[in-house]
C-alpha positions in Angstrom: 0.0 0.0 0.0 2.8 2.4 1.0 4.0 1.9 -2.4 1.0 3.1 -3.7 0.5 6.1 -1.7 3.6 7.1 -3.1 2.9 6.5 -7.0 -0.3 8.6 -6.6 1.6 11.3 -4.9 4.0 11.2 -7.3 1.2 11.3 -10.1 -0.2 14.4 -8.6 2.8 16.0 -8.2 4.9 15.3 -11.2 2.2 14.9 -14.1 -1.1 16.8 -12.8 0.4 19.7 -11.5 3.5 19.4 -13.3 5.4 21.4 -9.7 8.6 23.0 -11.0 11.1 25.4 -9.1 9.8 28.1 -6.8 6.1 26.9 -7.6 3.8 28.2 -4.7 1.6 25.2 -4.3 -1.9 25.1 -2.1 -3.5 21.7 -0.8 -6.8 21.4 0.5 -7.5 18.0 2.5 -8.6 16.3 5.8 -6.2 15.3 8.5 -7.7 11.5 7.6 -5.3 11.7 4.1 -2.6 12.3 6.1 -0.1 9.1 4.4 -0.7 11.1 1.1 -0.3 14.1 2.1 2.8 13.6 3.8 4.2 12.1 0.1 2.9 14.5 -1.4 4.9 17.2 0.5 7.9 15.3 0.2 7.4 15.0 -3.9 6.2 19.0 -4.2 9.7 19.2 -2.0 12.1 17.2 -4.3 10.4 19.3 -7.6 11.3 22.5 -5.9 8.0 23.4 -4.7 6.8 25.2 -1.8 3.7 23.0 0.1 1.0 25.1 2.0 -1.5 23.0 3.9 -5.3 23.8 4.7 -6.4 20.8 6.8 -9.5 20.3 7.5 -11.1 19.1 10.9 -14.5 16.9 11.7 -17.5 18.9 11.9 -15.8 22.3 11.5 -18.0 23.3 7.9 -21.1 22.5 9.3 -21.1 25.1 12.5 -20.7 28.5 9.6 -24.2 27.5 8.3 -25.9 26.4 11.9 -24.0 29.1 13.5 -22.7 31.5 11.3 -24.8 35.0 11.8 -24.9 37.3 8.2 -21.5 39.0 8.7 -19.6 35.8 9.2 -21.6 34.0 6.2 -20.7 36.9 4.0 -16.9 36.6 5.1 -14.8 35.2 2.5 -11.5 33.4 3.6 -8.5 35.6 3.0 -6.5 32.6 2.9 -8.0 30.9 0.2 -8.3 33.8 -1.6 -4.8 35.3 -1.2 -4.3 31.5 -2.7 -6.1 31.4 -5.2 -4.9 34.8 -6.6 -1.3 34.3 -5.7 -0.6 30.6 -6.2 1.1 28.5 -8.9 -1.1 24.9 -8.0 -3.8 23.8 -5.9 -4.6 20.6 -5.1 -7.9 19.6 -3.7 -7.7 15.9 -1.6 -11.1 14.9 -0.9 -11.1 12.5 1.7 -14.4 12.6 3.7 -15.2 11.7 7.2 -18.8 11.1 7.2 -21.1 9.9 4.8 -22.0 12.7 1.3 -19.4 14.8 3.7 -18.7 18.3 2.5 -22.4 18.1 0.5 -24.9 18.1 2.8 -28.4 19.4 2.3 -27.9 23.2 4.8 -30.7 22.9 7.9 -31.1 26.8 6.8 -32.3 27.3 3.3 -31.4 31.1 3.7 -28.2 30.7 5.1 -26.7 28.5 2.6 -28.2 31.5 -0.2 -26.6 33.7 1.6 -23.1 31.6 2.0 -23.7 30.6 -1.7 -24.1 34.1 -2.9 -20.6 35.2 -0.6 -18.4 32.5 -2.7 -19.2 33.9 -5.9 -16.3 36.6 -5.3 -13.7 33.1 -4.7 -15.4 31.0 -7.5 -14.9 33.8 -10.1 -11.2 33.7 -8.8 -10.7 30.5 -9.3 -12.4 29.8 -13.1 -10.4 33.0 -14.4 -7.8 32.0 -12.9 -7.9 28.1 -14.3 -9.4 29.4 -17.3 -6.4 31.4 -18.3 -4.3 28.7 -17.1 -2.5 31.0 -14.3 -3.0 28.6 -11.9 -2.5 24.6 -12.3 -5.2 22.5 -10.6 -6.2 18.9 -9.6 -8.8 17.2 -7.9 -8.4 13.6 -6.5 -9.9 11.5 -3.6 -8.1 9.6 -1.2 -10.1 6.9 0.4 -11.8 6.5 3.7 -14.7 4.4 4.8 -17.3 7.5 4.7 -16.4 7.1 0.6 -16.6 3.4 0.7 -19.3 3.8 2.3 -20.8 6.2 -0.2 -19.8 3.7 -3.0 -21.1 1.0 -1.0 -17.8 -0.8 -1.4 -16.1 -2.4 1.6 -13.0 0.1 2.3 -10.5 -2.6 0.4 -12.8 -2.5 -2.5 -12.8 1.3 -2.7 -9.3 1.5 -2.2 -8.6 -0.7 -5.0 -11.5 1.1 -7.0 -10.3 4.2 -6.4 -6.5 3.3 -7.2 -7.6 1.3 -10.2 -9.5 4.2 -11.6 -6.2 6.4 -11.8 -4.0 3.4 -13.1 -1.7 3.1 -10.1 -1.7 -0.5 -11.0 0.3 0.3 -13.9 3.9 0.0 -13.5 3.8 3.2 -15.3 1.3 5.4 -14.2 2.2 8.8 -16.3 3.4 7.0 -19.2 -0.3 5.7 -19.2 -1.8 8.7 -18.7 0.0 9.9 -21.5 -1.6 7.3 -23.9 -5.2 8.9 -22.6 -4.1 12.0 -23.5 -3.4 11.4 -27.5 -6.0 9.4 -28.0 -8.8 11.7 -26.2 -7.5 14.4 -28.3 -8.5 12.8 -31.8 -12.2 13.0 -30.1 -11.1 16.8 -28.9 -10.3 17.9 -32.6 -13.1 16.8 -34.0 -15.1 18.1 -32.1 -13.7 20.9 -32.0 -14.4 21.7 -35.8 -18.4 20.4 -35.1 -21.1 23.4 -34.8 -24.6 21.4 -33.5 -23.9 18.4 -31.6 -26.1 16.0 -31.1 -26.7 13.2 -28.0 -29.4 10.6 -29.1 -30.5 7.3 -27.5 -33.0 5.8 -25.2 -32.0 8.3 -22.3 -31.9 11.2 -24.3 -32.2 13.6 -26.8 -30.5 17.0 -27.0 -29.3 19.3 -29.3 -26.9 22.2 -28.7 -24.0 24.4 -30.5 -20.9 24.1 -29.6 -19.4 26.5 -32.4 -16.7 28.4 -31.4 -16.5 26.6 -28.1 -13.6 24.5 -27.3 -13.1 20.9 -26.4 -10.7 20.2 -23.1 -9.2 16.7 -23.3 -9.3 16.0 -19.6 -6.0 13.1 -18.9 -5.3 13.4 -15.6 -3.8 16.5 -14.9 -6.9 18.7 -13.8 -9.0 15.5 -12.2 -7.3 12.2 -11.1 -8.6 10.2 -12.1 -9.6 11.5 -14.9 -11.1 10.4 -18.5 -13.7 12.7 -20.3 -13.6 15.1 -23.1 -15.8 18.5 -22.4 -16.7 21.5 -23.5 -19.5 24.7 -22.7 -22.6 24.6 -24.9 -23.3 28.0 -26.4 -25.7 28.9 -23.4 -29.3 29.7 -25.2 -28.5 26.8 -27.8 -29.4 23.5 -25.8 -32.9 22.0 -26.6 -34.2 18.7 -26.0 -34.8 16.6 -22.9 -32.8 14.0 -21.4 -33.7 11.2 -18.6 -29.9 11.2 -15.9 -29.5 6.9 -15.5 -26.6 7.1 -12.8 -27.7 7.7 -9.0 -25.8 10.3 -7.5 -25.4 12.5 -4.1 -26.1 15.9 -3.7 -25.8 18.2 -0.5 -25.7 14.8 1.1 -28.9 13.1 -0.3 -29.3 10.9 -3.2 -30.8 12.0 -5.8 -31.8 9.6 -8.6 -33.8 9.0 -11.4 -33.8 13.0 -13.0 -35.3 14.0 -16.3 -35.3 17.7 -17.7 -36.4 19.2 -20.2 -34.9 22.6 -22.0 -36.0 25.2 -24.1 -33.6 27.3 -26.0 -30.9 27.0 -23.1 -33.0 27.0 -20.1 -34.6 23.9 -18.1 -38.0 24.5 -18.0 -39.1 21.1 -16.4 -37.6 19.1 -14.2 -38.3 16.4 -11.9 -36.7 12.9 -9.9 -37.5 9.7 -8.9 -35.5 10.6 -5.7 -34.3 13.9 -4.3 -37.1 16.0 -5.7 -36.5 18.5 -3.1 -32.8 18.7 -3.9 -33.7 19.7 -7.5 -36.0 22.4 -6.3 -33.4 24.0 -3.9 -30.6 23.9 -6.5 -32.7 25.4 -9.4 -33.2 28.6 -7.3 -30.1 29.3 -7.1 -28.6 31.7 -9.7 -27.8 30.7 -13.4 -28.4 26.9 -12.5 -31.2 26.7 -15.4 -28.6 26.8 -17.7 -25.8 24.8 -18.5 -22.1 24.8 -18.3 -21.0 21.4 -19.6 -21.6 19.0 -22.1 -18.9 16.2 -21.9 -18.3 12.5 -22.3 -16.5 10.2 -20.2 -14.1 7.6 -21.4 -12.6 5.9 -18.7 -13.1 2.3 -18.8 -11.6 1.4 -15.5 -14.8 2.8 -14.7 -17.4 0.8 -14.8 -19.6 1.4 -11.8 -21.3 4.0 -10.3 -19.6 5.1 -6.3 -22.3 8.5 -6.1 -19.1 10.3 -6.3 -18.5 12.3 -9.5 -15.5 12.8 -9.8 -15.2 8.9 -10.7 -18.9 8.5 -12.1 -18.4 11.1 -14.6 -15.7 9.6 -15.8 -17.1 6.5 -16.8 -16.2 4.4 -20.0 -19.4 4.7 -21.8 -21.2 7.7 -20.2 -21.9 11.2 -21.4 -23.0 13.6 -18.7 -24.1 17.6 -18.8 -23.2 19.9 -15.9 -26.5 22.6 -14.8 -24.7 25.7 -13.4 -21.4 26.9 -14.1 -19.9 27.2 -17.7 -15.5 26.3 -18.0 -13.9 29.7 -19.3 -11.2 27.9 -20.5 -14.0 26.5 -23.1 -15.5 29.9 -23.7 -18.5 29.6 -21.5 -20.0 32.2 -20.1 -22.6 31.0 -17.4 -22.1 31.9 -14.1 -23.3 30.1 -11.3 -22.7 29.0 -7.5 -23.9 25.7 -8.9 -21.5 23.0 -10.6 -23.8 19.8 -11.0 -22.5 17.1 -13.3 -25.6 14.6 -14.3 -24.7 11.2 -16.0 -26.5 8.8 -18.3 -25.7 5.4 -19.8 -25.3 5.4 -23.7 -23.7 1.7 -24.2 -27.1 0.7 -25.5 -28.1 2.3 -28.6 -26.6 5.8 -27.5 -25.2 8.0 -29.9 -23.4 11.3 -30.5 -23.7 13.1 -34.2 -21.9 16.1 -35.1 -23.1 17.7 -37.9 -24.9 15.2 -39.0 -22.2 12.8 -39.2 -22.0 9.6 -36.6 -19.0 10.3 -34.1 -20.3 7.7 -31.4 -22.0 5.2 -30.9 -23.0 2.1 -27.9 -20.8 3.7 -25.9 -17.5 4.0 -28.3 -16.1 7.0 -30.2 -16.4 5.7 -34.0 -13.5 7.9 -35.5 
């Protein structure tokens, strides 16, 4: 295992942020990912990068919203911000303590508005800033029982999910990566050159621009794992409806079973089998009506859901759509305190056509 712990921090280090000499480099995780975080300093070290640690403790981001009175709601973190102004990387270590931790529904529908509405000022920060490709980011998860638990994996099976899913298995791990990354970006160009795209199958049927608009081939540096190619729909083009297969979690409920419907870029209908009430809450918030991402995944180490995007977005076979906010770096322009990646199956009979011309299909880029 130790072994492991450090080929992933390695991975993190050395291909996803890509740490060089004098690099300024912010990390967000628990104390519970401590074994990664300590190879991960040493690694960031030996590139000739400086580490800065926020650790996060049990229980503390729940007391702001049952506590917190307007003033302290409204506060943003000058740390954070300083960071994400200042810094060369950040990297964001999930590794959760308690069941959908860090995404619970708020006991105060006002105060989470409110704390919503204050983050705007760090979220705008933070797309420019990744957007103009200032500051080099990654996401990851390390696992604990609350994500097994999630996944509804026994903590061995998640580990192995989880370290599977970024190919730590491989003797090579970057090497690997770097296969992903020329072959996703054959599906990148082309659609790249494509004006209406369009996703077609049993789940789904949606139409949107994406002229102008420009296709990220995510491999591993910005999300680990990682495994999708994605893009911002031009915002009043999407029309269509489409019925979301995967189960997920949102503010710490599942949600399952959703099907929208959108008019000319905004969801006019929307409903679930499960988690109606989460739907309702996020659609009030600001710009979420709208989308920010149309992207497919490609990972096929990923074959099962664990109600954790970061993996289930990235599966081998999937496309998903993100309601909220748009990727600058793709030339969206939506703005939102809402990010909500939605996932259906498209391995049976599912299809993508650019331009009229058959891309996709059952699951497989045909090009």
């Amino acid at each position: 295992m130790s072994n492991l712990i450090e080929k992933y921090a390695n991975l993190l280090v050395n291909y996803c942020l890509a740490v060089e000499k004098g690099d300024q480099v912010y990390i967000n995780a628990s104390y519970l990912a401590e074994p990664l975080l300590l190879e991960v300093a040493k690694a960031t070290y030996l590139a000739g990068g400086t580490p800065h640690f926020n650790i996060e403790l049990n229980g503390l981001g729940d007391m702001l919203l049952e506590y917190g009175q307007e003033d302290q709601l409204t506060a943003v973190n000058p740390l954070k911000k300083l960071a994400f102004e200042q810094f060369d990387c950040y990297l964001n270590i999930r590794a959760p303590f308690t069941k959908g931790d860090g995404d619970k529904e708020p006991v105060d529908d006002e105060k989470y508005k409110l704390f919503q509405q204050s983050q705007s000022v760090l979220n705008k920060i933070y797309f420019d800033r990744i957007g103009s490709g200032s500051m080099r980011r990654c996401l990851c998860q390390y696992p604990t029982q609350a994500g097994a638990d999630d996944a509804r994996m026994t903590l061995s099976e998640y580990e192995h999910f989880v370290y599977q899913s970024c190919y730590l298995y491989d003797e090579d791990p970057k090497a690997k990566w770097l296969e992903v990354r020329a072959t996703q970006q054959v599906y990148a160009d082309r659609l790249d050159r494509a004006d209406v795209v369009q996703y077609k199958g049993p789940n789904i049927d949606m139409t949107f621009s994406v002229k102008g608009r420009k296709w990220i081939n995510s491999d591993g540096r910005a999300n680990m794992p990682s495994g999708e190619v994605f893009s911002a729909p031009i915002e009043d083009s999407v029309n269509g409806w489409a019925y979301f297969s995967y189960p997920t979690i949102y503010m710490g409920k599942d949600v399952e079973g959703v099907r929208l419907e959108v008019k000319d870029g905004l969801i006019t209908k929307w409903s679930a089998e499960k988690g109606q009430d989460i739907l309702d809450k996020v659609f009030s918030v600001d710009g979420a009506r709208r989308w920010g991402e149309v992207a497919v995944g490609t990972n096929m180490n990923i074959q099962r859901t664990s109600r954790n995007i970061l993996f289930d977005e990235k599966i081998g076979g999937s496309i998903h759509m993100a309601v909220g906010q748009s990727y600058k770096q793709c030339g969206g322009k939506n703005e939102s305190a809402v990010h909500w990646d939605m996932i259906t199956d498209m391995k049976n009979g599912g299809e993508i056509i650019a331009d009229g011309e058959l891309i996709y299909k059952d699951g497989a880029f045909v090009i």
